[in-house]
C-alpha positions as CSV (number, residue, x, y, z in Angstrom):
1,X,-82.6,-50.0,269.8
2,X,-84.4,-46.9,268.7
3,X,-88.1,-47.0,270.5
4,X,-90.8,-46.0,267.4
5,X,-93.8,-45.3,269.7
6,X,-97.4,-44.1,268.4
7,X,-97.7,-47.2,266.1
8,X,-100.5,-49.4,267.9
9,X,-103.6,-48.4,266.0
10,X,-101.4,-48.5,262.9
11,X,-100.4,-52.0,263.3
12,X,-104.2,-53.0,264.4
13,X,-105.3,-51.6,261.3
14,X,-102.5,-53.7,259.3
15,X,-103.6,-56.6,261.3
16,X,-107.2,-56.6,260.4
17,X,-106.3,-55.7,256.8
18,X,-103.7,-58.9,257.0
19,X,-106.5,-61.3,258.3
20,X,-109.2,-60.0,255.4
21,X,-106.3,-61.2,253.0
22,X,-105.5,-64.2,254.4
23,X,-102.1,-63.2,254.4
24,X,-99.4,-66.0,255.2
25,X,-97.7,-66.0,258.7
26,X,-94.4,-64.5,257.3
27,X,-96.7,-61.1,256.8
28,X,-98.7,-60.5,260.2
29,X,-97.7,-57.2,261.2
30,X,-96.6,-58.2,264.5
31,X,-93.5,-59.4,263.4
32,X,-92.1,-56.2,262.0
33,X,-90.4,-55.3,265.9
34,X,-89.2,-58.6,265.9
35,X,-88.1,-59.9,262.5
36,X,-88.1,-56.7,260.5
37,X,-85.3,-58.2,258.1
38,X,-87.4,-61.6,256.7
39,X,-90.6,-59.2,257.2
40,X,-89.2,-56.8,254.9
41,X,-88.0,-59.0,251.8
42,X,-91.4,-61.0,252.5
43,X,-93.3,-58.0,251.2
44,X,-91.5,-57.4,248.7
45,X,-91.7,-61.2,247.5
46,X,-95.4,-61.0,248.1
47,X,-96.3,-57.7,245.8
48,X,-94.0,-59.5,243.1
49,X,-95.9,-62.6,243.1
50,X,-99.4,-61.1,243.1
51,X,-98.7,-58.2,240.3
52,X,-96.5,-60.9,238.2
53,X,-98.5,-60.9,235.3
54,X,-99.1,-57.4,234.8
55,X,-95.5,-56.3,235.6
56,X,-94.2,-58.9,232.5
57,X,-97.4,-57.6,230.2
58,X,-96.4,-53.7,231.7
59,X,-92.7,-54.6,230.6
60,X,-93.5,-55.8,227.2
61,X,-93.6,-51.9,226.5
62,X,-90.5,-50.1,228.2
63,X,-88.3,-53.1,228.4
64,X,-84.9,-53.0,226.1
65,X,-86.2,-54.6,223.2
66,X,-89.6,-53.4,223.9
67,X,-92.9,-52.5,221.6
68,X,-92.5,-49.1,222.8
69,X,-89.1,-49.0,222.1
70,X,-88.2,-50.3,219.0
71,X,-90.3,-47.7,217.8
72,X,-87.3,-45.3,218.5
73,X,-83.9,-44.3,216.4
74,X,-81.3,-47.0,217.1
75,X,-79.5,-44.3,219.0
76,X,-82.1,-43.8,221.7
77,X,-82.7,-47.3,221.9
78,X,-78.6,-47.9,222.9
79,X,-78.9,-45.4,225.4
80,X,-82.5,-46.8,226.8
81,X,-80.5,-49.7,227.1
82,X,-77.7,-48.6,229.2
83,X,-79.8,-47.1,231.9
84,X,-82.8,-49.7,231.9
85,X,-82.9,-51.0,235.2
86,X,-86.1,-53.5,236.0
87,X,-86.1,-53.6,239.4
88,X,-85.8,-50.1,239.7
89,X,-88.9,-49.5,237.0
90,X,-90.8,-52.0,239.3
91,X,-90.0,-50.2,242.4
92,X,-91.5,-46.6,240.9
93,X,-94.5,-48.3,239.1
94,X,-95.9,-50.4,241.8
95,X,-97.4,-47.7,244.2
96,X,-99.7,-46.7,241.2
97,X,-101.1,-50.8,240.4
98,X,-101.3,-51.0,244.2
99,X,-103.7,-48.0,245.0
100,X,-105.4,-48.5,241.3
101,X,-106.4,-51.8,242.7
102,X,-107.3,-50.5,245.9
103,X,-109.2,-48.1,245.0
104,X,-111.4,-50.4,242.5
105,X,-109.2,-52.3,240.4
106,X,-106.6,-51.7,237.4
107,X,-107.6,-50.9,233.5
108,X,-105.6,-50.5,230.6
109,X,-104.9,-46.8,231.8
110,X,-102.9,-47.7,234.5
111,X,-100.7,-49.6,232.2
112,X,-100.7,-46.9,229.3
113,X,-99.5,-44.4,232.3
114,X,-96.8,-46.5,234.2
115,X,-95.2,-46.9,230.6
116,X,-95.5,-42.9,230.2
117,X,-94.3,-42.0,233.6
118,X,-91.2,-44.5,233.1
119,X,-90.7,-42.9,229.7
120,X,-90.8,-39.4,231.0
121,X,-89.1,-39.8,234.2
122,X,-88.4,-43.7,234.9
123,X,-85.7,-43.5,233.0
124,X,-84.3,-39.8,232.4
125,X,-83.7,-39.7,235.9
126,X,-81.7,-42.8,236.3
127,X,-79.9,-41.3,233.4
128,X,-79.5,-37.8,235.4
129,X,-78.6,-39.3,238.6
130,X,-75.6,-41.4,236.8
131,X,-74.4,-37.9,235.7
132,X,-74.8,-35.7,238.7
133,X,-73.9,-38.6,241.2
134,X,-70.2,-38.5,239.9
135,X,-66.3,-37.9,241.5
136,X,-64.9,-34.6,240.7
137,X,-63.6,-34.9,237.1
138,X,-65.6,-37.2,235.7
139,X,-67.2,-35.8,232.4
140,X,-70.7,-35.6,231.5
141,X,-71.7,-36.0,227.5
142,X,-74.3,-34.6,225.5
143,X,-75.8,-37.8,224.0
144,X,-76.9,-38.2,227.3
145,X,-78.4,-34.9,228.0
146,X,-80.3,-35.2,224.6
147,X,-81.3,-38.7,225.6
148,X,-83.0,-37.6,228.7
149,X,-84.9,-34.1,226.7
150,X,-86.3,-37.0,224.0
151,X,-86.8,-39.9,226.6
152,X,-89.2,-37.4,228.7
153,X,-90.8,-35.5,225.5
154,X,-91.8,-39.0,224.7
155,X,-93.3,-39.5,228.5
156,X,-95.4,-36.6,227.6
157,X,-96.7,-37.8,224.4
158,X,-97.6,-41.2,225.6
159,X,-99.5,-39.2,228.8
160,X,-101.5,-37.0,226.0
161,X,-102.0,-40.4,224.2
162,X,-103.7,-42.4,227.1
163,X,-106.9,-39.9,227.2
164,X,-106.3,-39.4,230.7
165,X,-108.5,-37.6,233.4
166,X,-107.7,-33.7,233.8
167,X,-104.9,-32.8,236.3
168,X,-102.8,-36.1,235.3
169,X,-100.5,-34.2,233.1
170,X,-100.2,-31.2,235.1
171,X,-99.5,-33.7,237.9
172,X,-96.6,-35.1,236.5
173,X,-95.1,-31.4,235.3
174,X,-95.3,-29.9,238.9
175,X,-93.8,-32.6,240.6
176,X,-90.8,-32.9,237.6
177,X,-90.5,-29.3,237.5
178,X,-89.7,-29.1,241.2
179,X,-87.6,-32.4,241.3
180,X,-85.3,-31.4,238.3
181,X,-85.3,-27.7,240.6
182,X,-84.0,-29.7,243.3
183,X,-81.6,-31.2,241.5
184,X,-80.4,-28.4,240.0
185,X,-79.8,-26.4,243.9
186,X,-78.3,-29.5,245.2
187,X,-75.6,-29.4,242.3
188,X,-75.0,-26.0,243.2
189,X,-74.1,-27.0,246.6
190,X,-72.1,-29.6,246.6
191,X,-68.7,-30.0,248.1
192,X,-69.7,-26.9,250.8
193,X,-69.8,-27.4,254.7
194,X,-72.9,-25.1,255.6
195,X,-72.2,-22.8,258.2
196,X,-74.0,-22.2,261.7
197,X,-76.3,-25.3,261.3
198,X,-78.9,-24.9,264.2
199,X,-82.1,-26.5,265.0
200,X,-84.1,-24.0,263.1
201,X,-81.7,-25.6,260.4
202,X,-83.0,-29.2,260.6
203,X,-86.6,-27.9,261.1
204,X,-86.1,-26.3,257.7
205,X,-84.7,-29.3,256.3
206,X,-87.8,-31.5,257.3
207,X,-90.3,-29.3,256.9
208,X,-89.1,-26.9,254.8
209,X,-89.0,-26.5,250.6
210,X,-85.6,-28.9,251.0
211,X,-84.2,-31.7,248.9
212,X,-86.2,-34.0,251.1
213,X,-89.2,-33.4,248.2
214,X,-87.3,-34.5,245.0
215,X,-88.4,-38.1,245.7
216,X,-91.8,-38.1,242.9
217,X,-92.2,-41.5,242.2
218,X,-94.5,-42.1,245.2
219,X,-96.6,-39.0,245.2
220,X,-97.1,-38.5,241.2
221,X,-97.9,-42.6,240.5
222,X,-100.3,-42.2,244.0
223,X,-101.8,-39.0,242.5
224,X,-102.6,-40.6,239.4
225,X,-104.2,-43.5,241.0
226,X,-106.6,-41.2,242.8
227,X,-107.7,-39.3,239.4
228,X,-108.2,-42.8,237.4
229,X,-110.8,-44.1,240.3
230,X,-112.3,-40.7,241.6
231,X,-111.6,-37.9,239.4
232,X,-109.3,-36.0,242.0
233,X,-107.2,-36.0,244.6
234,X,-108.6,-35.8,248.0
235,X,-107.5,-32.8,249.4
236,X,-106.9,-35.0,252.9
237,X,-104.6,-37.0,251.0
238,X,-102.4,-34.3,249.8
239,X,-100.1,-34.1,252.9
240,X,-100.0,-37.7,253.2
241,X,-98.2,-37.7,249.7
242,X,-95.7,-34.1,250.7
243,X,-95.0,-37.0,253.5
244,X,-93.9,-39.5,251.3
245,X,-91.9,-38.1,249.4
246,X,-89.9,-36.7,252.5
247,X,-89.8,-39.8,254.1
248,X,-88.7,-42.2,251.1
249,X,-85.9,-39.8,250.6
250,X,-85.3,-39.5,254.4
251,X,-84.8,-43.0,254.1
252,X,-82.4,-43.1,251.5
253,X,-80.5,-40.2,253.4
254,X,-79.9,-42.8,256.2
255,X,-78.5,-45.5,253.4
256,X,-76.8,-43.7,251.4
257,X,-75.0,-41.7,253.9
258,X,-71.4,-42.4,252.7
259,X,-72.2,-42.5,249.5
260,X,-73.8,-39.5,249.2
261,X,-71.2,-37.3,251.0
262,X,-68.2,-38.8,248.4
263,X,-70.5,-37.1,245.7
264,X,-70.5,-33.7,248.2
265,X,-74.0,-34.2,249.6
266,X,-74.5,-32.6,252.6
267,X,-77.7,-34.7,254.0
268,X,-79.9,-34.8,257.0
269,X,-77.6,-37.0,259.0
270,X,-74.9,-35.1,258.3
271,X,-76.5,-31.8,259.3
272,X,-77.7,-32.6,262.1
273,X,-74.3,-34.0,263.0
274,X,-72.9,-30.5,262.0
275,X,-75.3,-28.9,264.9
276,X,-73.8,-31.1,267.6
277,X,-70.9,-31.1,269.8
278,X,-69.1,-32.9,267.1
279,X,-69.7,-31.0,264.6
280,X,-65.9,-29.8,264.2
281,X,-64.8,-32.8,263.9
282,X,-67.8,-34.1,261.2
283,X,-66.8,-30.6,259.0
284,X,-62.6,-31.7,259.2
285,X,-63.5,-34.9,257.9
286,X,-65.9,-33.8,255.2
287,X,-63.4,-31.1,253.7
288,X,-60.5,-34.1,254.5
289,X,-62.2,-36.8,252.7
290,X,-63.5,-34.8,249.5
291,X,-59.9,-33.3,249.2
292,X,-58.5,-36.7,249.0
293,X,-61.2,-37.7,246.4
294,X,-59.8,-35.0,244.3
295,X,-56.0,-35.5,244.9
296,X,-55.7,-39.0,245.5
297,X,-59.1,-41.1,243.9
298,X,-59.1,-44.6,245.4
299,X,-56.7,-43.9,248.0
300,X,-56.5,-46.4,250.7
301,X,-56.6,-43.2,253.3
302,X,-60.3,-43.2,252.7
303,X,-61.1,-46.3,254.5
304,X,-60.0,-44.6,257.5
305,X,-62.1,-41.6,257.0
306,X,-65.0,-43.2,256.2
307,X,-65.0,-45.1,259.8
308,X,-64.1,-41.8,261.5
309,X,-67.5,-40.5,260.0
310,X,-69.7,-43.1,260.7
311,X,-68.5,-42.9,264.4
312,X,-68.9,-39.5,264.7
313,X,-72.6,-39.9,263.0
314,X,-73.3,-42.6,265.6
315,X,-72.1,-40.4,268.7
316,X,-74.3,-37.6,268.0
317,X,-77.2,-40.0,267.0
318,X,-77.8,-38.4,263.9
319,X,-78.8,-41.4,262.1
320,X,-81.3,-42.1,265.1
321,X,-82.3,-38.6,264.0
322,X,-83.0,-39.1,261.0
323,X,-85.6,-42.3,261.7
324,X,-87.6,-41.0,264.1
325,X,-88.3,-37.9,261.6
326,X,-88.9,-40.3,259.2
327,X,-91.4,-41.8,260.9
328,X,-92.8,-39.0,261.7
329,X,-93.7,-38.5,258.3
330,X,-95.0,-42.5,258.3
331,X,-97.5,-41.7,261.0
332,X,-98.8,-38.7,258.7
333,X,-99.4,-41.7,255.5
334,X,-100.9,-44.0,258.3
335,X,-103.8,-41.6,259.1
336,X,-104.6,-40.6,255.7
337,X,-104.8,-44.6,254.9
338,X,-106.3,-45.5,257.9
339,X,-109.0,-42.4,257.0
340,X,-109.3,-42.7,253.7
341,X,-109.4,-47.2,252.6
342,X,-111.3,-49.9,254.8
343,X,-108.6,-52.1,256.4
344,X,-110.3,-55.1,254.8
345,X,-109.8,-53.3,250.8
346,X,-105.8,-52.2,251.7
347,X,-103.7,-55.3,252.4
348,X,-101.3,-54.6,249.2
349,X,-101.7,-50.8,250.4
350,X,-100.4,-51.5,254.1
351,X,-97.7,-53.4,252.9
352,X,-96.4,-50.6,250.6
353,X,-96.3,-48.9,254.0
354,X,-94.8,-51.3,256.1
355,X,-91.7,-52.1,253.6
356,X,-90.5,-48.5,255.1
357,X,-91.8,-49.1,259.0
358,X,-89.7,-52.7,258.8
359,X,-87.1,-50.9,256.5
360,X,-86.6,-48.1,259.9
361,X,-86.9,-50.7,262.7
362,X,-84.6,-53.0,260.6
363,X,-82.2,-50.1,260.6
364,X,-81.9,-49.7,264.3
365,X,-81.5,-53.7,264.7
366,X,-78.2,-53.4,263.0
367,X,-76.8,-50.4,264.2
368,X,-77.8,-48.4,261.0
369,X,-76.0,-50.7,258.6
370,X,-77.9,-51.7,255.7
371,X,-78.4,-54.9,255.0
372,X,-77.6,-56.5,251.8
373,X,-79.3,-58.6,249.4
374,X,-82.5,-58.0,250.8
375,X,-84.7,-57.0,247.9
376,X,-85.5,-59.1,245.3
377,X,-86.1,-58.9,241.9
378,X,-89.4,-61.2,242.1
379,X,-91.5,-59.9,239.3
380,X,-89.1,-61.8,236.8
381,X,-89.1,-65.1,238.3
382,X,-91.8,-68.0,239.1
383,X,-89.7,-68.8,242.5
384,X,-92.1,-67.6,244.5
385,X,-95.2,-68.7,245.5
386,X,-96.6,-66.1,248.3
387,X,-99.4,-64.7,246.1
388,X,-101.6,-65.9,243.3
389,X,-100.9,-63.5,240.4
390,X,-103.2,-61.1,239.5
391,X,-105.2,-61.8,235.9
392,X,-103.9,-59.0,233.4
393,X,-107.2,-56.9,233.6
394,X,-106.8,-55.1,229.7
395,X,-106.4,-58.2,227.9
């Protein structure tokens, strides 16, 4: 199994902030080598439970037949409807009710901004990523396109409406800007086998202005966090949050490997496949398998193909790669929450962080095959009982 080294004052920290808690057993820290898998969904089960109550209130707004909603023509309401995902909305929102109540506890701003940002972005992007992550062929329609311009014009309004501190909004357009930028290069490349990949290449990649930074939920919902409580963003901070978004979408580079290269995605793993000694082979089967998704959709054939690649992916340790960058990156958000929260305020904060270190190690247990039915949609049940919920703090 891949060796992640440089984690011990990381997991000390975690381990002080999990005794402050009182955390139960299934969350020490020391478990993640060991039992990353149960470790994994266990945080996920314990963040549901304790921000229960203000997810259902938060939802009240943005759900299908929400306030917020019904507000809206009956046209942009049938199209909020077909992209609305819940679980997804809870995934985005909950870095910014976890640092709001680390870094002094959650107001009715948080609230009126998580429903903006899934307004202006939440949703457009699932909406956007439905279109763009598509077979050759399929069409594209304009109700959508005009849904996503009025679903994010709206985000905007509702950001002016909360009253919030300056440099929230400004926030929120940099980081869209330069996600629907990346988007945009990335359609422009697809279904092309870059040439000469080198290590300079994959150095770029990482480190570079690459598609590794159109991840913004993390940063933009961590930003705002950081102007409710202080005012700013500390400028330590800011490479912590360049780090997340490289490493959350790292991650799902290592996931979605096969997915993403039937949509003509040329990702890290791939890449750095590209720059080994089996990177003939890796370019043949790219060009093979997207010629057969054009002349023969759902062929049997591809079965085949898509073993070859994951083989190939495995001999040159490209997905092995792939997690030890992205770890890299996790060492850079351990410092600046190590430097910046006292262990005994961050519990809900280190497990944020420790979903993706258990996520990685979980990886490696099992040869780099994800594992299904892991995450849970928690916030919309009473099953569990891990945390006492959180009192809804504007009502």
């Amino acid at each position: 199994m891949t060796s992640f080294e440089g984690l011990d004052e990381w997991f000390q920290y975690s381990a002080v902030s999990f005794r402050a808690a009182g955390g139960p057993a299934a969350l020490d820290p020391s478990k993640i080598p060991t039992d990353p898998t149960s470790y994994n969904s266990d945080t996920y089960r314990w963040l549901a439970s304790r921000y229960r109550d203000v997810y259902l209130d938060f939802y009240e707004g943005i759900r299908a037949d929400g306030t917020l909603i019904r507000q809206q023509p009956p046209h942009f309401q049938q199209h909020w409807a077909e992209h609305y995902q819940p679980i997804t909305i809870w995934k985005q929102v909950l870095p910014l009710f976890v640092f709001g109540q680390a870094l002094g506890g959650l107001d009715a701003r948080h609230r009126d901004l998580a429903h903006a940002y899934t307004l202006g972005y939440g949703i457009p992007v699932m909406a956007i990523d439905r279109m763009l992550d598509a077979l050759p062929g399929t069409p594209s329609t304009k109700n959508t396109w005009l849904f996503v311009l009025a679903s994010y014009a709206l985000g905007l309004e509702h950001i002016r409406k909360s009253s919030p501190p300056e440099g929230v909004e400004s926030c929120f357009l940099r980081h869209t800007r330069e996600m629907y930028h990346f988007f945009w290069g990335e359609e422009t490349a697809r279904y092309q086998v870059p040439g000469d990949v080198s290590a300079a290449t994959l150095t770029e990649y990482l480190e570079g202005h690459s598609r590794l930074l159109s991840s913004i939920f993390f940063p933009v919902t961590i930003e705002w966090a950081f102007h409710l409580a202080e005012g700013s963003l500390p400028p330590a901070f800011a490479p912590a949050l360049v780090a997340l978004r490289r490493m959350r979408q790292l991650n799902d580079e290592m996931v979605d490997a096969d997915e993403d290269i039937r949509y003509g995605i040329v990702t890290y793993p791939y890449l750095h496949a590209l720059a080994s000694p089996h990177g003939a082979q890796i370019a043949e089967n790219l060009r093979a398998t997207w010629k057969l998704d054009r002349d023969e959709p759902g062929s049997p054939k591809m079965t085949a193909l898509t073993a070859q690649r994951r083989h190939l992916l495995q001999e040159a340790g490209s997905f092995e790669a792939a997690a030890q960058a992205s770890m890299g990156f996790l060492r850079t958000i351990m410092r600046a929450v190590m430097s910046r929260l006292p262990a005994e305020n961050a519990f809900d904060v280190t497990l944020l962080v420790n979903q993706r270190v258990s996520h990685l190690f979980r990886l490696a247990q099992h040869g780099w095959e994800e594992i299904p039915n892991v995450y849970q949609p928690e916030p919309f049940s009473e099953s569990s009982g891990f945390a006492e919920p959180l009192p809804v703090p504007w009502k």
